[in-house]
C-alpha positions in Angstrom: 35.6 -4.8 11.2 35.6 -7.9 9.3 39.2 -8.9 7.7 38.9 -8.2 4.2 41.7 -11.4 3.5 39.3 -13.6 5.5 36.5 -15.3 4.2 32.7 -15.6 6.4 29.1 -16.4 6.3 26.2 -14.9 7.6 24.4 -17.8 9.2 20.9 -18.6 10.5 21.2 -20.5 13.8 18.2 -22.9 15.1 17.9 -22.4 19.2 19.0 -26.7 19.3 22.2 -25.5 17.8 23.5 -22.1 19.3 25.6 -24.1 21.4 27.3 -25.7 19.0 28.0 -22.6 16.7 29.3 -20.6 20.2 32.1 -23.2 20.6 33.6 -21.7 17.6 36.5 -19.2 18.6 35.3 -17.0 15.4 31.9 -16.4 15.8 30.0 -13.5 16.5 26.6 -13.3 17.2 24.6 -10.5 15.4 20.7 -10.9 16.7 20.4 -12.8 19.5 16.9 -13.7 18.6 16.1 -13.3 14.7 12.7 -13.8 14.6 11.7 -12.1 17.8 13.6 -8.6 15.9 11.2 -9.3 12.8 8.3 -9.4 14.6 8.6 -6.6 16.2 8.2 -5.0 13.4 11.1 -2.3 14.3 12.9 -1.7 10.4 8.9 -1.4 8.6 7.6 1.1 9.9 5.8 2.7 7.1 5.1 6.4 6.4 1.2 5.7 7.5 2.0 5.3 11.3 5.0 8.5 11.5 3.5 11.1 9.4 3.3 13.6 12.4 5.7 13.8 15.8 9.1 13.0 14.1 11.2 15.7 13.4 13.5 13.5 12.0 11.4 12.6 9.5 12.4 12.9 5.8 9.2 13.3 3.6 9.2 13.3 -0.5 9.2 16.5 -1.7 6.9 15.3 -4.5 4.5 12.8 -2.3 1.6 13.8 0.2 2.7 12.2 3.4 5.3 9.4 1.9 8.5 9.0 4.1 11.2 8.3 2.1 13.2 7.3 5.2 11.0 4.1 5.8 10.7 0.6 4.1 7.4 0.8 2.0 4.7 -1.9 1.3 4.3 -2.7 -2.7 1.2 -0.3 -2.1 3.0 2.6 -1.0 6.1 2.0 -3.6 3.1 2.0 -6.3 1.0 5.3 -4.6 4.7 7.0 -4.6 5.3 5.8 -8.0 1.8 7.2 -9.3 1.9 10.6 -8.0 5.7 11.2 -9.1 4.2 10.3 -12.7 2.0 13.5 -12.2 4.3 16.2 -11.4 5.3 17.0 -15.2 5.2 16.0 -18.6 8.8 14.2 -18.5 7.8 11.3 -16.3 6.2 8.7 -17.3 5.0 5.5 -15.1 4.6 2.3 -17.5 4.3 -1.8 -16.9 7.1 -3.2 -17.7 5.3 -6.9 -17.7 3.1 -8.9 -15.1 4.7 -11.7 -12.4 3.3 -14.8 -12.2 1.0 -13.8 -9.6 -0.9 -11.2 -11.9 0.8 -8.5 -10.1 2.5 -5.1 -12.4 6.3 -4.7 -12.8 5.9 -1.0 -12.7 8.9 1.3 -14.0 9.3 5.2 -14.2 11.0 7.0 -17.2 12.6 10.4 -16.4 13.2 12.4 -19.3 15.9 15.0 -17.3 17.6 15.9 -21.2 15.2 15.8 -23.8 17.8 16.6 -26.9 19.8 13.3 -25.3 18.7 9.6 -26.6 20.8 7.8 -24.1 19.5 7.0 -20.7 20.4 5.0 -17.5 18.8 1.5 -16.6 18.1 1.3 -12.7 16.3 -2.0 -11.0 15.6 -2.9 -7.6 14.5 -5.8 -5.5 15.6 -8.5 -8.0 15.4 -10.7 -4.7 12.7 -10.0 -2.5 14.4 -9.6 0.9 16.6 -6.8 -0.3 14.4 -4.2 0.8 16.9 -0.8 0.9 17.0 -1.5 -2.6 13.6 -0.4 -2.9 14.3 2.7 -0.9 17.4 3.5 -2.3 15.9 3.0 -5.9 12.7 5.6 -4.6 15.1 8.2 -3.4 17.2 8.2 -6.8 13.8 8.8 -8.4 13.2 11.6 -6.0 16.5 13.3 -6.8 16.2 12.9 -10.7 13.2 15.0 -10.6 13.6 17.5 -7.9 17.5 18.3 -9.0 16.5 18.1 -12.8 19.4 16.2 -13.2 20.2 16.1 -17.4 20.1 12.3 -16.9 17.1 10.5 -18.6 16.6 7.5 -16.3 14.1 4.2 -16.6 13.9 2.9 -13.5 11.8 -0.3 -11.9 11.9 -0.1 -8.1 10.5 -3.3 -7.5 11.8 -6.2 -10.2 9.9 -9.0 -7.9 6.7 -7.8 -7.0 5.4 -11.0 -5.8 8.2 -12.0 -3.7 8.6 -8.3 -2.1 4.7 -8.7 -0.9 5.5 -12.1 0.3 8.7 -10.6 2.5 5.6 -8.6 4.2 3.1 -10.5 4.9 4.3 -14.1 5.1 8.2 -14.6 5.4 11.0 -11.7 5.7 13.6 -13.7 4.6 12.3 -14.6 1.2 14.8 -14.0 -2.1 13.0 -15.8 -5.0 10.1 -15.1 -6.8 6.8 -17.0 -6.2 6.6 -19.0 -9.6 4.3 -22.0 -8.5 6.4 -25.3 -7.0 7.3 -27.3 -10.4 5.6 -30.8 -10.7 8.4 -32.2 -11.5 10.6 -33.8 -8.3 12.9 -32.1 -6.5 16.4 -33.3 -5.4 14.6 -34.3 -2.0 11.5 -36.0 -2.9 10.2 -35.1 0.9 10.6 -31.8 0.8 7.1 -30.1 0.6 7.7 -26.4 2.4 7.5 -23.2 0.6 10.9 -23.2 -0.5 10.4 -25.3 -3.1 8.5 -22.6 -4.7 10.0 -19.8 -6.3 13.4 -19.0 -8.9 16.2 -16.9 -8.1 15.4 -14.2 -11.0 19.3 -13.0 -10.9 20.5 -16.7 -11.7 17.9 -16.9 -14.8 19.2 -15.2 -18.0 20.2 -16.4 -20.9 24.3 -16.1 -20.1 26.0 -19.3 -18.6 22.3 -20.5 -17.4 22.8 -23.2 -15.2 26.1 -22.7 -14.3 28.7 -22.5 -11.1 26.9 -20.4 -8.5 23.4 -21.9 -9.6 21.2 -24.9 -8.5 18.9 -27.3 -10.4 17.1 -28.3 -7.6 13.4 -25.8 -6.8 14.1 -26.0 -3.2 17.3 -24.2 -3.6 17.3 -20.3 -3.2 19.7 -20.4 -5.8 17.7 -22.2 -7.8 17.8 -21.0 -11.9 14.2 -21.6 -13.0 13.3 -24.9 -15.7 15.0 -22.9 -18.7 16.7 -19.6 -19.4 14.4 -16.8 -19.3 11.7 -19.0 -17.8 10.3 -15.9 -15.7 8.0 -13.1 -16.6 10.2 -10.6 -14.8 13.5 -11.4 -16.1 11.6 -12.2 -19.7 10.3 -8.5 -19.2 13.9 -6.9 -18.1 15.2 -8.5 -20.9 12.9 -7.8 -23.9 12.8 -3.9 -22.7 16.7 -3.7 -22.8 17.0 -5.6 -26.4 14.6 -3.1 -27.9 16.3 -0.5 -26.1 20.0 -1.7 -25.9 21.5 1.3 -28.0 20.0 3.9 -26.0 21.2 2.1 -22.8 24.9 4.4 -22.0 24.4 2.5 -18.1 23.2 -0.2 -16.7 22.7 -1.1 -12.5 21.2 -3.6 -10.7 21.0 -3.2 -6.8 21.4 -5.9 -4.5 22.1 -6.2 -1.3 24.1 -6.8 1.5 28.4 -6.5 0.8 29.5 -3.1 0.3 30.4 -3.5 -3.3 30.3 -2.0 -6.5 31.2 -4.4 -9.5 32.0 -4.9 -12.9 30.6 -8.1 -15.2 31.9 -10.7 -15.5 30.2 -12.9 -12.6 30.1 -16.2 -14.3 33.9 -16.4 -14.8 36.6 -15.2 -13.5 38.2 -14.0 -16.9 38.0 -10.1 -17.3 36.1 -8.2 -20.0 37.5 -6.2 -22.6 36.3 -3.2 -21.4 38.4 -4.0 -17.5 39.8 -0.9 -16.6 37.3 1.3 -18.2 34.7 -0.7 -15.7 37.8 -0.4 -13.0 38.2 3.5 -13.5 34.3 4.5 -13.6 33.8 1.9 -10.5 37.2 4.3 -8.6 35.4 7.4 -9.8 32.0 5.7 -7.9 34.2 4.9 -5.0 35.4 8.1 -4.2 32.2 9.9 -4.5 30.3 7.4 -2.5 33.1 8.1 0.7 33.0 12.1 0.7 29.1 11.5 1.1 29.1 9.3 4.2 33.1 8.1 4.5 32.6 4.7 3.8 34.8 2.7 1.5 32.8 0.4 -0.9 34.7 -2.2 -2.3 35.0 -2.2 -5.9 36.2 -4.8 -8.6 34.8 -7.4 -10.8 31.8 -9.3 -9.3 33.2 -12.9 -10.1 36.6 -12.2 -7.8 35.5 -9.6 -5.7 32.3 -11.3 -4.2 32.0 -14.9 -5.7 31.0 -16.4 -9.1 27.7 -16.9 -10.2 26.1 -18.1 -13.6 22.8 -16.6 -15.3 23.2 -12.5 -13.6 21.7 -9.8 -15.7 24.8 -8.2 -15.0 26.7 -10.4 -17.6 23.0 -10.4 -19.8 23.1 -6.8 -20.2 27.0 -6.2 -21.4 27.5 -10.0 -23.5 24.4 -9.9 -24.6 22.2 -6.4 -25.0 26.1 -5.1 -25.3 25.8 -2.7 -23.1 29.3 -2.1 -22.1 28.7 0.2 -18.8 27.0 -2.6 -16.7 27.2 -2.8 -13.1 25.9 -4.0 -10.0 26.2 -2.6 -6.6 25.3 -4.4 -3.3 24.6 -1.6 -0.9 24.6 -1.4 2.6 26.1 -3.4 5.1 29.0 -5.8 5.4 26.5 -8.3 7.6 26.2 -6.9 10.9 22.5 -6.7 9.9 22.2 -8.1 6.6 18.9 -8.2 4.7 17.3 -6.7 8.1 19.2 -3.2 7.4 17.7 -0.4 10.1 15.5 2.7 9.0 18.3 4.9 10.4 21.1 3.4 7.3 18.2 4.6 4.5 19.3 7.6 4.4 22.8 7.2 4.0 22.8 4.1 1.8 21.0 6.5 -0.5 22.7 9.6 -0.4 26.0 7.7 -1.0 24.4 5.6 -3.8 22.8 8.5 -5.8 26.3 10.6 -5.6 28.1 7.6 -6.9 25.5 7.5 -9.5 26.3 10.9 -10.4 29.9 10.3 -10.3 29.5 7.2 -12.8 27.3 9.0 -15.0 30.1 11.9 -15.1 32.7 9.3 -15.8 31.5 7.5 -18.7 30.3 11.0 -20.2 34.0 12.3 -20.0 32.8 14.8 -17.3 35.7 13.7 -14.7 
C-alpha cells in the first residue's frame, strides 16, 4: 500500500531505460511488458465473445446479451444505450452535440420522480483512456431503472466519443480528444506524431482557462485547446447545464485512476463557501462506498487532495452554472493498474460508486 504522506508517479518506461529506473531503491514495477498486456487484449473482452459458458457473467437485466461486467466498444455503449431508451416512457436517449469527428455525444434522461424538477448530472469518459468510467456510468444507468430509484438522472456515458474509439482501435493510452493538429506551431517545431492532435476536454472551460495544471503547447496531454470552450463536447456539457443549471441539485464527473472523491475548487487551493457542506456529503459518500466493498476512498477538495488544475468542469459547474453540489470522483485504483483496470474490478468499482451515489443523493436531500 502506497504511503498516503508520500508523493509518486505512475511512469511509462522505454525497454533502453528499465535499467536505469530499477536502480532506484523506490520503484516498483507494475507490468513488466505494457504493450505486450494491451495486446493481448485481456481487460476488452466484449459481451460478443462471452455471451455463453461464464457463469460468472453479469448480463443487463434490460439488454439482450450485453455484459455489463466487460469494457464495451462505442457501438455496444450506443446498442445498450438505445434499447434502455425502449423499456418505458421515463427514459429518454438524446444528442447532446456532435465531436469533431461527426460522431453523437449521446445522453440518457431517467425520469425516476416525475412530481420532482431537480435531477442529477452524470458524465463519463471525459478522457478517453478512462474506460471503467464508461462501465461504471452503464451500470448506474442500469440501477436507476431497474431499482426505480426516485432520482431523475441525465447521464452521458461517453463525453469523448472520438477519443474512446481511438483508445480501441489505434492507441490505448489516449486521454484527449481528436480535434485536428492546430496549424499553428507547436512548442517543438519537430514534433509531428499524433500527440500533437487532440485537447484535454477537462482543462477547457471557461474557469481559470489556461492556468497552473494546463499546457499551451498541442503536443501536451494537458493541453487546454486555442480558447475556452474551443470544443464541441465541453461547448455541448456546458450549454445543456446553463439552460438547465437550476434543475441541476448534483453534479459528477468520473475520472479515473486515484481513489478519490472531491470537492471544487481544483484551480486553487482556496476553499469554497460551501466547504464542509462538500466535506460532509463527500463523508456520507465515503462511508457508503466502504460497507459495499471495504475500501476507503479518499475524500477532500480536488486542488489539495490530488493536485491543482485550471479549466475542470468541476469548478465550471459550481462558479459558473452555480451549481453548488459539484463533484468529481476518480474511481478505481491507486495505480497498481492504472488506466488498464481488470474486468474482475468492474463490478466493484460500480457497486461502490452507485451506493455512494445514493448516499450523496440522500445527503444533500436531508435524508441522512
Amino acid at each position: 500500500m502506497q504511503d498516503p504522506k508520500e508523493e509518486y508517479a505512475v511512469l511509462r518506461v522505454p525497454p533502453e531505460h528499465l535499467k536505469r529506473v530499477r536502480r532506484s531503491p523506490k520503484h516498483r514495477l507494475i507490468i513488466p511488458n505494457l504493450q505486450h498486456w494491451i495486446d493481448s487484449n485481456s481487460f476488452r473482452a466484449s459481451s460478443a465473445s462471452t455471451v455463453n459458458g461464464d457463469a460468472s457473467a453479469v448480463f443487463s437485466s434490460l439488454v439482450s446479451n450485453f455484459r455489463i461486467d466487460r469494457y464495451q466498444p462505442l457501438n455496444e455503449v450506443y446498442r445498450y444505450l438505445e434499447e434502455v431508451s425502449k423499456v418505458n416512457n421515463k427514459v429518454t436517449l438524446f444528442d447532446l452535440g456532435t465531436s469533431h469527428e461527426g460522431r453523437k455525444i449521446k445522453a440518457i434522461e431517467i425520469i425516476g420522480n416525475p412530481s420532482d424538477k431537480r435531477l442529477v448530472w452524470i458524465d463519463g469518459c471525459t478522457h478517453a483512456r478512462e474506460w471503467i468510467t464508461v462501465a461504471t456510468a452503464l451500470y448506474i444507468i442500469e440501477q436507476a431503472i431497474i431499482t426505480r430509484e426516485r432520482t431523475n438522472f441525465v447521464i452521458v456515458p461517453v463525453l469523448n466519443p472520438d477519443g474512446y474509439e481511438y483508445t480501441w482501435s489505434h492507441d490505448r493510452l489516449w486521454r484527449k480528444n481528436r480535434r485536428p493538429k492546430s496549424s499553428a506551431r507547436s512548442l517543438n517545431d519537430n514534433d509531428n506524431s499524433d500527440n500533437c492532435n487532440g485537447v484535454d476536454l477537462n482543462r477547457n472551460y471557461d474557469i481559470s482557462f489556461g492556468g497552473t495544471g494546463t499546457s499551451s503547447n498541442p503536443c501536451s496531454h494537458l493541453y487546454s485547446g486555442p480558447s475556452a470552450l474551443s470544443e464541441p463536447e465541453s461547448q455541448a456539457v456546458a450549454n445543456l447545464l446553463w439552460a438547465i443549471k437550476g434543475q441541476v441539485q448534483m453534479f459528477l464527473s468520473l475520472h479515473s485512476f486515484n481513489q478519490l472523491w472531491s470537492c471544487p475548487f481544483a484551480y486553487t487551493t482556496n476553499v469554497t463557501p460551501h466547504y464542509q457542506h462538500h466535506m460532509n456529503v463527500l463523508k456520507a459518500i465515503q462511508d457508503a462506498v466502504y460497507r459495499t466493498n471495504g475500501v476507503m476512498y479518499k475524500i477532500g477538495q480536488l486542488s489539495t487532495a490530488l493536485y491543482v488544475g485550471s479549466g475542470f468542469a468541476l469548478d465550471w459547474a459550481y462558479n459558473n452554472a452555480r451549481i453548488v453540489n459539484s463533484y468529481l470522483v476518480e474511481l478505481r485504483d491507486e495505480g497498481q493498474h492504472g488506466f488498464l483496470l481488470p474486468v474482475d474490478q468492474i463490478m466493484p468499482t460500480a457497486t461502490e460508486t452507485w451506493n455512494g451515489l445514493k448516499a450523496g443523493i440522500a445527503k444533500i436531500n436531508g435524508e441522512l
